[in-house]
C-alpha positions in Angstrom: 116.7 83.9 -28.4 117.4 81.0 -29.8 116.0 78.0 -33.1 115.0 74.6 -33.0 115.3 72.8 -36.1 113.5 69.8 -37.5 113.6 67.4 -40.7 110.8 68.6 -42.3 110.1 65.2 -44.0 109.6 63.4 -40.7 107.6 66.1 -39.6 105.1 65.6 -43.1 104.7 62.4 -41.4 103.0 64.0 -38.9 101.3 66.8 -40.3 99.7 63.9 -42.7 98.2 62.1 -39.5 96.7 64.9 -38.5 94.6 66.2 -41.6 93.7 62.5 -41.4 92.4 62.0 -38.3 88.7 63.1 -37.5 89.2 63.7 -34.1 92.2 66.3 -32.5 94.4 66.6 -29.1 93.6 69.7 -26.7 95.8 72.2 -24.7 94.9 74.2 -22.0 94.1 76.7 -24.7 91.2 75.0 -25.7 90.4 72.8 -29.2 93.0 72.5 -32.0 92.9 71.3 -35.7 94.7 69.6 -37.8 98.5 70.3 -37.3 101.2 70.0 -34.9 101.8 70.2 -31.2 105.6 71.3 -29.9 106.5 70.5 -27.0 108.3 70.9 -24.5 109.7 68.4 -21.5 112.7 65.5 -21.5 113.9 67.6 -25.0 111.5 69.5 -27.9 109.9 67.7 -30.4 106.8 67.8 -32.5 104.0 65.5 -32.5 100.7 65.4 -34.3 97.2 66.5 -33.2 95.3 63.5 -34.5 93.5 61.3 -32.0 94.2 58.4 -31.9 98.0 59.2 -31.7 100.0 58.2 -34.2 102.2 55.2 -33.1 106.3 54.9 -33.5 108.3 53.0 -36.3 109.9 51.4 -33.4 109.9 51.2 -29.5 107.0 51.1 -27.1 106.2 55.1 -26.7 102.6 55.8 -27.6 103.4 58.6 -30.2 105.8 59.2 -32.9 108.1 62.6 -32.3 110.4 64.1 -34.5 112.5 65.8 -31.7 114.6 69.1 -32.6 117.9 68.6 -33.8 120.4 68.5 -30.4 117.2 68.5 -28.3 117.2 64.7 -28.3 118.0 63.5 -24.6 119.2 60.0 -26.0 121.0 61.5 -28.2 122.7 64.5 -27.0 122.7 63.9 -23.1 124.9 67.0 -22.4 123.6 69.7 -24.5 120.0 68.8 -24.9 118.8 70.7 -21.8 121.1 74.0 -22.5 118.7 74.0 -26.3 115.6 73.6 -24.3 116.0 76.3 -21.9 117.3 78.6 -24.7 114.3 78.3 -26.9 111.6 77.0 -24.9 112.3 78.1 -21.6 112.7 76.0 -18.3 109.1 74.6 -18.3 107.4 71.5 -19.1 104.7 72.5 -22.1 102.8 71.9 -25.3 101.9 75.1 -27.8 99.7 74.3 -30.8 101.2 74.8 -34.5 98.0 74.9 -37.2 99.0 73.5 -40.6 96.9 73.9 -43.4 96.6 71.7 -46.4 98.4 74.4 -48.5 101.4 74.1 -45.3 101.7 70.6 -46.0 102.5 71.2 -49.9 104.8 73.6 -48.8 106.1 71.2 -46.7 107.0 68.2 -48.6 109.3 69.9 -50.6 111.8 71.2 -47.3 114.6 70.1 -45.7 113.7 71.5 -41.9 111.3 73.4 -40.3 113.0 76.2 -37.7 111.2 77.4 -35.0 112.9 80.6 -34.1 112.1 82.1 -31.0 112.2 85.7 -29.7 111.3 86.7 -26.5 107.5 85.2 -26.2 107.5 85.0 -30.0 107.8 82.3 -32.5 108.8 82.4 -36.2 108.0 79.6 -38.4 109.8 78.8 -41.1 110.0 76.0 -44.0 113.7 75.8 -45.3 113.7 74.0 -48.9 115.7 71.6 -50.2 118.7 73.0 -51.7 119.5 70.7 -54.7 122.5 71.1 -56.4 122.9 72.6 -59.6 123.7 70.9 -62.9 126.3 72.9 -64.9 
């Protein structure tokens, strides 16, 4: 058992490219939609569906990711693989995450998406912004 977490307004990023795009990415699985793929290989991150990918701020990689938080391998070089095989599991792999238009609202007003896994289930959920109270 164990969660990934990811900044929710990178991720809208994504999910926006996606419900833009006419055409979508496939899995094994078959056909997706508008949405997100997580995956899972050097770290866990999330990526959109749309085809054409959706290119990078920076760098030469041929899609933007928003990886997990800790699950960066730049980033966290010692701990990034421990995350990965204690929510994703040892193997390389890509699982489809639908997000509908009434997601994405949802969506823009979070801090992080966690992805909580249990056993060969995953829980979604949108965590919003906590803003701080005016007394």
């Amino acid at each position: 058992m164990g969660k990934l977490q990811f900044c929710a307004k990178e991720a809208v990023k994504l999910v926006e490219h996606s419900h833009q795009s006419e055409k979508h990415g496939k899995t094994f699985a078959g056909e997706t939609g508008p949405g997100l793929f997580l995956v899972g290989d050097s770290g866990c991150y999330l990526m959109s569906t749309g085809q054409p990918g959706l290119k990078p701020d920076t760098g030469d990689s041929p899609n933007k990711v928003v990886y997990a938080e800790g699950c960066d391998p730049d980033k966290n070089q010692d701990t990034w693989w421990d995350l990965k095989q204690a929510t994703f599991g040892g193997d390389d792999g890509v699982e489809f995450l639908p997000v509908s238009q009434d997601d994405l609202k949802a969506l823009k007003g979070c801090a992080r998406i966690d992805i909580e896994f249990i056993g060969e289930q995953m829980s979604i959920k949108f965590i919003a912004d906590k803003k701080p109270s005016l007394h």
